[in-house]
One Martini backbone bead per residue (centre of mass of N, CA, C, O) as a GRO file, in nm:
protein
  312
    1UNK     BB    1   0.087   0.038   0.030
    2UNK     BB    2   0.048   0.379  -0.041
    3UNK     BB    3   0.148   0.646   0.123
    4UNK     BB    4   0.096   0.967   0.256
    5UNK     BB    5   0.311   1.218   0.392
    6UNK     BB    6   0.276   1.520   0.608
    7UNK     BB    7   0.484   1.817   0.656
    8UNK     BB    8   0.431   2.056   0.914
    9UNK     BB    9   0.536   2.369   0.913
   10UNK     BB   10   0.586   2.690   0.939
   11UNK     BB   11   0.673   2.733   0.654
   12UNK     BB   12   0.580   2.469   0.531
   13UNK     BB   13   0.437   2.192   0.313
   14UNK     BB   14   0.492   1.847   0.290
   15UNK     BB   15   0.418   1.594   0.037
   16UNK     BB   16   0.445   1.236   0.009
   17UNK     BB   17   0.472   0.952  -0.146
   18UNK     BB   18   0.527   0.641  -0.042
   19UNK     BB   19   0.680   0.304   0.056
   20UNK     BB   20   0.720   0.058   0.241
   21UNK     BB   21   1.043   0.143   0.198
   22UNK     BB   22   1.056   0.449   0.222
   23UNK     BB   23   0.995   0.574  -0.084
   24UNK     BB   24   0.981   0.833  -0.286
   25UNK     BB   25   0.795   0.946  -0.534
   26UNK     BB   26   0.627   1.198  -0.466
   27UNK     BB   27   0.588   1.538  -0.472
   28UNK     BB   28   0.435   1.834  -0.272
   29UNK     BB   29   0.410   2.216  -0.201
   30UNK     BB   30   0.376   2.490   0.058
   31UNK     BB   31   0.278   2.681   0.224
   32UNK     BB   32   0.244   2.828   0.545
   33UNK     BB   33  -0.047   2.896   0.681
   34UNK     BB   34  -0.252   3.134   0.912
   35UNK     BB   35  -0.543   2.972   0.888
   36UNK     BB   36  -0.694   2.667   0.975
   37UNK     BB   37  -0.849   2.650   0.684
   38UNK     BB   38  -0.594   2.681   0.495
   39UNK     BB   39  -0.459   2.427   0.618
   40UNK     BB   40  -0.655   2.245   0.505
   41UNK     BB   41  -0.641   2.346   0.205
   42UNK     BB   42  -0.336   2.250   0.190
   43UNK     BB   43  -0.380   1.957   0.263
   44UNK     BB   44  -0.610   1.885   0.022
   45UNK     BB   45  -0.447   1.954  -0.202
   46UNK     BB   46  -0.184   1.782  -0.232
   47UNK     BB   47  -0.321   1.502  -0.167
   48UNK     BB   48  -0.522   1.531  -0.434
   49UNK     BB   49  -0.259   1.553  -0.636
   50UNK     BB   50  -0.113   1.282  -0.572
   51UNK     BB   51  -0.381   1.065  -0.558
   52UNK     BB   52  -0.419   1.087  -0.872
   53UNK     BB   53  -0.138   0.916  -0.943
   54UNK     BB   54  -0.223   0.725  -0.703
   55UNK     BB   55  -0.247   0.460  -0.482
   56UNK     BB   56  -0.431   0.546  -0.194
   57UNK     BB   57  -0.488   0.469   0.150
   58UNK     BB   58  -0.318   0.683   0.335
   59UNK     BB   59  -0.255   0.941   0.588
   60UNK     BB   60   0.043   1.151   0.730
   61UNK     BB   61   0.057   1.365   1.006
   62UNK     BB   62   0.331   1.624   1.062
   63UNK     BB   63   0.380   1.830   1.290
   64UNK     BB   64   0.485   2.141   1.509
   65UNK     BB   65   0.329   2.065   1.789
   66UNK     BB   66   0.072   1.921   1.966
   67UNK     BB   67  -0.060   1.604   2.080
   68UNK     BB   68  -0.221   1.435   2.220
   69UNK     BB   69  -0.315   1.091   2.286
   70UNK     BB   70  -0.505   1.024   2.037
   71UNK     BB   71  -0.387   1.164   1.773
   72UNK     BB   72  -0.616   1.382   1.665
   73UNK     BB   73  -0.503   1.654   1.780
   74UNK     BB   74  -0.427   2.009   1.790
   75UNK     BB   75  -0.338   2.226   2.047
   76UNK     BB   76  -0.033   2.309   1.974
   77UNK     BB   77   0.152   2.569   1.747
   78UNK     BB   78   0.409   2.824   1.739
   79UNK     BB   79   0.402   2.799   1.424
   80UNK     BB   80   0.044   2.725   1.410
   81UNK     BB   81  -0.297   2.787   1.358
   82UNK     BB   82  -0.357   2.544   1.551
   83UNK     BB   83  -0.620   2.516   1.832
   84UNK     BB   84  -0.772   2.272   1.926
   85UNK     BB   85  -0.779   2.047   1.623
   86UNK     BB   86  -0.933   1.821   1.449
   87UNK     BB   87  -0.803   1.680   1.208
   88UNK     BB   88  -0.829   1.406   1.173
   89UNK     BB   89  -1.180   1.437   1.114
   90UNK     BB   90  -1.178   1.644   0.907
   91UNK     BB   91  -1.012   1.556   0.703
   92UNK     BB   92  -1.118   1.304   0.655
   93UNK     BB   93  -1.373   1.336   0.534
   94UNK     BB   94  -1.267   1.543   0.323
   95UNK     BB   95  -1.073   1.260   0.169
   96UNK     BB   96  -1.153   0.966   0.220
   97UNK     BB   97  -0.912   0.904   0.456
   98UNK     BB   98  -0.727   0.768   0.641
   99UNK     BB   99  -0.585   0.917   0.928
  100UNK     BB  100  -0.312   1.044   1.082
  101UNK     BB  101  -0.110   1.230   1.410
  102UNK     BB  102   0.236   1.365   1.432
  103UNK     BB  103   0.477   1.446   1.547
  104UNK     BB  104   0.732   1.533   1.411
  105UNK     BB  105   0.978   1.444   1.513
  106UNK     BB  106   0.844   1.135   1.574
  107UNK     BB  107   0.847   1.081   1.203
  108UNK     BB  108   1.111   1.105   1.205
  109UNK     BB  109   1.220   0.882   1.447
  110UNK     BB  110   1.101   0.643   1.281
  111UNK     BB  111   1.257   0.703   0.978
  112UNK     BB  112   1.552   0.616   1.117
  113UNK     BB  113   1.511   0.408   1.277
  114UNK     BB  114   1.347   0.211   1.032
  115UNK     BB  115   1.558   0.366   0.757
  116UNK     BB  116   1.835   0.486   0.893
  117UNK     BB  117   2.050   0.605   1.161
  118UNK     BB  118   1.869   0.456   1.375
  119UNK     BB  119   1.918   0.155   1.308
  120UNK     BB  120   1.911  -0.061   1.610
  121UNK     BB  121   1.863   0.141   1.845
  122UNK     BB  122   1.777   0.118   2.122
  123UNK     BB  123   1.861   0.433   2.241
  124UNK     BB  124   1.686   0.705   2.067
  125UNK     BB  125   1.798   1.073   1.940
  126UNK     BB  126   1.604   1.343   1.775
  127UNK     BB  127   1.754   1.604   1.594
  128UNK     BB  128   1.556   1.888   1.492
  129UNK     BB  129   1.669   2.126   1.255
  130UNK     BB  130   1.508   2.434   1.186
  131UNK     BB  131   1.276   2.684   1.309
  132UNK     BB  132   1.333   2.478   1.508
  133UNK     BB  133   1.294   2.226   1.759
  134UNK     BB  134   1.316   1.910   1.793
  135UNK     BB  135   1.212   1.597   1.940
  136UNK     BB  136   1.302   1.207   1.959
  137UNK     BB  137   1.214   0.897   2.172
  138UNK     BB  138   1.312   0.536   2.120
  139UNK     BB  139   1.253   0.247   2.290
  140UNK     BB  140   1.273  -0.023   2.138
  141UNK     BB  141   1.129   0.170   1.879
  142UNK     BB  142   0.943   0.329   2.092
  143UNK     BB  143   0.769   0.612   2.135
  144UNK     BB  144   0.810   0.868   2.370
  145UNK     BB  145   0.582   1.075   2.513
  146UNK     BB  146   0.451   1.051   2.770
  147UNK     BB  147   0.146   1.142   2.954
  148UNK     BB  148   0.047   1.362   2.708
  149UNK     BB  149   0.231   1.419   2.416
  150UNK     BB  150   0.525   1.589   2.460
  151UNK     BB  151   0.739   1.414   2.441
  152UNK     BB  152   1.030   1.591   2.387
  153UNK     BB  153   1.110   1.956   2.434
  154UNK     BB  154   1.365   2.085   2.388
  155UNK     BB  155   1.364   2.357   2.205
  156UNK     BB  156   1.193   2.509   2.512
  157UNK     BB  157   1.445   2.538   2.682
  158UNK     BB  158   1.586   2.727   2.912
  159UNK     BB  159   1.894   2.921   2.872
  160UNK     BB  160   1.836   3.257   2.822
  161UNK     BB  161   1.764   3.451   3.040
  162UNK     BB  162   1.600   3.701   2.899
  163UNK     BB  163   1.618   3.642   2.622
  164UNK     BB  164   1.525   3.567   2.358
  165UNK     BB  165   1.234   3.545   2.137
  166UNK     BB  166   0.928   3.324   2.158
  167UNK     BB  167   0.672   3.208   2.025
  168UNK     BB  168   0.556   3.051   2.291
  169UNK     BB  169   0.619   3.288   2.493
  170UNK     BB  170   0.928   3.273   2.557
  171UNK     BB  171   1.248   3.330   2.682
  172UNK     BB  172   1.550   3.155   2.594
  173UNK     BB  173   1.517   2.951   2.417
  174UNK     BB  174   1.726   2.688   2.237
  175UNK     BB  175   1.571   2.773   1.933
  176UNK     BB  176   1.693   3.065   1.950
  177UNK     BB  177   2.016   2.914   1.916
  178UNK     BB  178   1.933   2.640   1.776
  179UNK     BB  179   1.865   2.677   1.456
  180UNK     BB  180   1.794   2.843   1.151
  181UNK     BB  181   1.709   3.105   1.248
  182UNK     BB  182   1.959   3.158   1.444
  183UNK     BB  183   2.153   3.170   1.216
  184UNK     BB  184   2.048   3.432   1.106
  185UNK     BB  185   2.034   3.597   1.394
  186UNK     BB  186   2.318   3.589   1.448
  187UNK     BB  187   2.379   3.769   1.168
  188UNK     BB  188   2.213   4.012   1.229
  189UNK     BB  189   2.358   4.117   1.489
  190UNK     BB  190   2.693   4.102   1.375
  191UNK     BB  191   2.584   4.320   1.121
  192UNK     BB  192   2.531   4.542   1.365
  193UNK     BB  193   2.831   4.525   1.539
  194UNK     BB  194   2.974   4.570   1.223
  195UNK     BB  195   3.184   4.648   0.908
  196UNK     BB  196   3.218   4.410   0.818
  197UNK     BB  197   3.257   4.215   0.622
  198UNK     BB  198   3.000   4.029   0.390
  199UNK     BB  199   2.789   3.857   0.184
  200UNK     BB  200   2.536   3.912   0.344
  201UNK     BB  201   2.520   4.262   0.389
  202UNK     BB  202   2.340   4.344   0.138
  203UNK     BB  203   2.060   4.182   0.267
  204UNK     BB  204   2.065   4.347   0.482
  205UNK     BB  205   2.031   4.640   0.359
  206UNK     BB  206   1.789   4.538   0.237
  207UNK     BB  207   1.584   4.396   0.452
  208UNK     BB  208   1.662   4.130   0.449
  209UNK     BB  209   1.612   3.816   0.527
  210UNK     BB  210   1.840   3.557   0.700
  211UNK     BB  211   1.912   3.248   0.659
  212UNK     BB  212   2.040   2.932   0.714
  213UNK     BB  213   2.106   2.903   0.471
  214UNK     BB  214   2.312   3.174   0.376
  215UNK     BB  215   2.521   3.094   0.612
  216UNK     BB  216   2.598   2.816   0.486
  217UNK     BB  217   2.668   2.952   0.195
  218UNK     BB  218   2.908   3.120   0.329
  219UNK     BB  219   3.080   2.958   0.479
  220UNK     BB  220   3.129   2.769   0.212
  221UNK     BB  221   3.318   3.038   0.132
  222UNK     BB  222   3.456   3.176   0.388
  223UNK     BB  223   3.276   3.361   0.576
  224UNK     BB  224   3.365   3.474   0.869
  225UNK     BB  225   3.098   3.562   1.002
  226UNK     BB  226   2.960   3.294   0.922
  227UNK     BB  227   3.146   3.119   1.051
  228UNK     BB  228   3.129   3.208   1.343
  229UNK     BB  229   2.766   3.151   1.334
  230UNK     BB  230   2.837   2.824   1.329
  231UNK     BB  231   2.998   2.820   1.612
  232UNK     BB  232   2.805   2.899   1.794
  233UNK     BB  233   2.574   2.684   1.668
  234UNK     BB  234   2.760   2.419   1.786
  235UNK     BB  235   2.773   2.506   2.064
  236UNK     BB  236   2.470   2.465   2.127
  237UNK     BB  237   2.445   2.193   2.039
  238UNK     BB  238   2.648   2.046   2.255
  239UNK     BB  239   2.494   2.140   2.492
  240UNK     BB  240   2.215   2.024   2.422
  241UNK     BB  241   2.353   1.682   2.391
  242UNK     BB  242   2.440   1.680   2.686
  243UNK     BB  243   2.161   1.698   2.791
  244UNK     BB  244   2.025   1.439   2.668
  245UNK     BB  245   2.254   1.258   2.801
  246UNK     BB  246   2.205   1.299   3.082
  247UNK     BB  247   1.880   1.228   3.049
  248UNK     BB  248   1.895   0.976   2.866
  249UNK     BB  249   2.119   0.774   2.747
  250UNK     BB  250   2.218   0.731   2.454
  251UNK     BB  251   2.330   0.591   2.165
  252UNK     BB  252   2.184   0.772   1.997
  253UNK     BB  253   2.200   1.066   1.810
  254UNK     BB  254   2.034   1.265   1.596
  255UNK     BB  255   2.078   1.524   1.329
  256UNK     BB  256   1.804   1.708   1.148
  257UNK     BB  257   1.695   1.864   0.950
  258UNK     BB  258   1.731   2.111   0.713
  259UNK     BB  259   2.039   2.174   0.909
  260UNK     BB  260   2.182   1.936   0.823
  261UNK     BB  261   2.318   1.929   0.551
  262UNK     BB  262   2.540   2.128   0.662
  263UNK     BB  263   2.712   1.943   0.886
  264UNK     BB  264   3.005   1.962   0.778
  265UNK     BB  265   3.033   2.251   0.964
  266UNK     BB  266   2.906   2.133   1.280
  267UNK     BB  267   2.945   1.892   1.411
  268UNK     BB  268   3.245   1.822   1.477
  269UNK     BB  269   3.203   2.082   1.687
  270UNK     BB  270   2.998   1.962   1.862
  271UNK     BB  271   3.096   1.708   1.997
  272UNK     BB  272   3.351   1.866   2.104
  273UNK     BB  273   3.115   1.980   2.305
  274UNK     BB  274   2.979   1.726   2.403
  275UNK     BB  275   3.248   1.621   2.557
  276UNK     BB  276   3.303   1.873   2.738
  277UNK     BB  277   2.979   1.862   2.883
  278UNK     BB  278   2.959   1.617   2.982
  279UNK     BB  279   2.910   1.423   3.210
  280UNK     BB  280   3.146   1.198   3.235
  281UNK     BB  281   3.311   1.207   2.958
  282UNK     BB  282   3.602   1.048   3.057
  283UNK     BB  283   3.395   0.778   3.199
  284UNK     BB  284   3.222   0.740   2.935
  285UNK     BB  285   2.978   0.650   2.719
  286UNK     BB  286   2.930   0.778   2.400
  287UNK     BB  287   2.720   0.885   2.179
  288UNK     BB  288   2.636   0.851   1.851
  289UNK     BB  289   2.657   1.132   1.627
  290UNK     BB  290   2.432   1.158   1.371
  291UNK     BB  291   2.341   1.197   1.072
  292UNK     BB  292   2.082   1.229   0.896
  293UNK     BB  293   1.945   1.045   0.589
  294UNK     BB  294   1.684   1.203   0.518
  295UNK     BB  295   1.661   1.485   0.633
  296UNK     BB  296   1.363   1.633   0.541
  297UNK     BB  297   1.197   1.356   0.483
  298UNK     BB  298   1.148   1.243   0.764
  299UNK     BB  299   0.854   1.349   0.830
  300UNK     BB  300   0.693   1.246   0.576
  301UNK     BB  301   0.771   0.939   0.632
  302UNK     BB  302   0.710   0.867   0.872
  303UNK     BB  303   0.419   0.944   0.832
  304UNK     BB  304   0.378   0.707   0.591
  305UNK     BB  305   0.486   0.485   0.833
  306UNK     BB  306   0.241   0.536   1.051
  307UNK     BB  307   0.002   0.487   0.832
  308UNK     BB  308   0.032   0.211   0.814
  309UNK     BB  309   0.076   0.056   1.058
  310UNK     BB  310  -0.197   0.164   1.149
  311UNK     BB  311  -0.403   0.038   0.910
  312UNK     BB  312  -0.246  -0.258   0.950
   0.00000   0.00000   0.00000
């Protein structure tokens, strides 16, 4: 059987067919909506596009937010207009197939589990690293959600009190110094306190919003400013893998998420920022850290293997 699978960020909403062994058929994308019933319609569209073309059984879908524990509602997503919204009864009727959904973050880490980087692991943790940060943890292939359906939540623990602003509402959380976007506000921040050259400076002068993808492509270029922002962000990346380590004690830890691509900028030197902060770091074994197999589409294949294995 054939599934689509739904991976719903902040930024974007991305669409595949799938295969039973996770690969990707076909794929369509689109914005992501600022209204309840527009982000109906964006994924109402997707995957009418796609079911066009191929035999589909079943969709899953991968939010960017908070899930019940009964996996039907999306309650809460920082970056999503849905709020204690019902979609998978509502999707489903819409499209007249049935409906799975899981956090993406938990998604992803079952499409590396099941076909990727973290596959064979007893105890493996995803970190996806986009507009935000996600995290999944797998114990014995099995996902722990916690007792009401939100953990592990990595990306909004308060690292620097009185921080940037989250859209979760709080400040200083981690995935505003380590994701995609942070990457891009620490560029902007540098370029605002320096008159140093930089390829960066161009867009920023012309009130160009600056993304994580333009900086990890100035640093593959040597610019010295993007380098260093680079540079911060492995740092707290290591930070971060250090906390996962000393509370969850995992053997895998996948790096994932849209910033994995660019891994080889910023890994080398998170490990070892990660071995100087981890607990008994001379004195214990430390997680294997792996860049993620599937990359961006970890979150749509895991949905679309969750909507099998439920549908099975």
């Amino acid at each position: 059987m054939l599934t689509v699978g739904v991976d719903i960020g902040g930024t974007s909403v991305r669409a595949g067919v799938v295969d039973p062994d996770g690969t990707v058929l076909a794929e369509a994308s689109a914005a992501t909506a600022d209204r309840p019933d527009a982000l109906d319609d964006t994924v109402a569209d997707l995957v009418g596009r796609l079911a066009a073309d191929h035999a589909v059984g079943a969709v899953g879908l991968a939010v960017a937010g908070f899930v019940d524990p009964d996996r039907r509602t999306v309650t809460f997503g920082a970056h999503l207009p849905w709020r204690d919204d019902a979609v998978v009864d509502r999707l489903g009727a819409r499209l007249g197939l049935p409906v799975t959904l899981e956090h993406d973050a938990n998604a992803a880490g079952l499409a590396e589990h099941r076909v990727g980087a973290a596959a064979g692991a007893a105890v493996a943790v995803l970190v996806a690293l986009g507009t935000g940060i996600g995290a999944a943890l797998l114990v014995d292939g099995a996902l722990f959600r916690g007792a009401y359906g939100v953990a592990p939540e990595l990306g909004h623990l308060t690292v620097v009190r009185g921080g940037r602003p989250c859209p979760c509402g709080k400040r200083g959380c981690l995935e505003r110094y380590c994701s995609g976007t942070a990457l891009g506000r620490g560029a902007e921040e540098r370029l605002d306190g320096t008159d140093d050259f930089s390829l960066l400076r161009a867009d920023w002068e012309r009130a160009q919003p600056i993304t994580g993808r333009d900086v990890a492509h100035a640093a593959e270029r040597g610019d010295d400013l993007a380098c260093r922002v680079v540079d911060e962000f492995a740092d707290w990346l290591g930070q971060a893998l250090s906390l996962v380590a000393d509370v969850l004690d995992p053997d895998v830890i996948v790096v994932g998420g849209e910033v994995s691509a660019s891994a080889p900028l910023y890994l080398p030197r998170a490990r070892t920022r990660y071995a100087e902060e981890v607990t008994g770091g001379r004195h214990r074994r430390l997680a294997d850290v792996r860049p993620a197999l599937l990359g961006g589409r970890a979150g749509m294949v895991g949905a679309a293997l969750d909507a099998r294995e439920r549908a099975g």
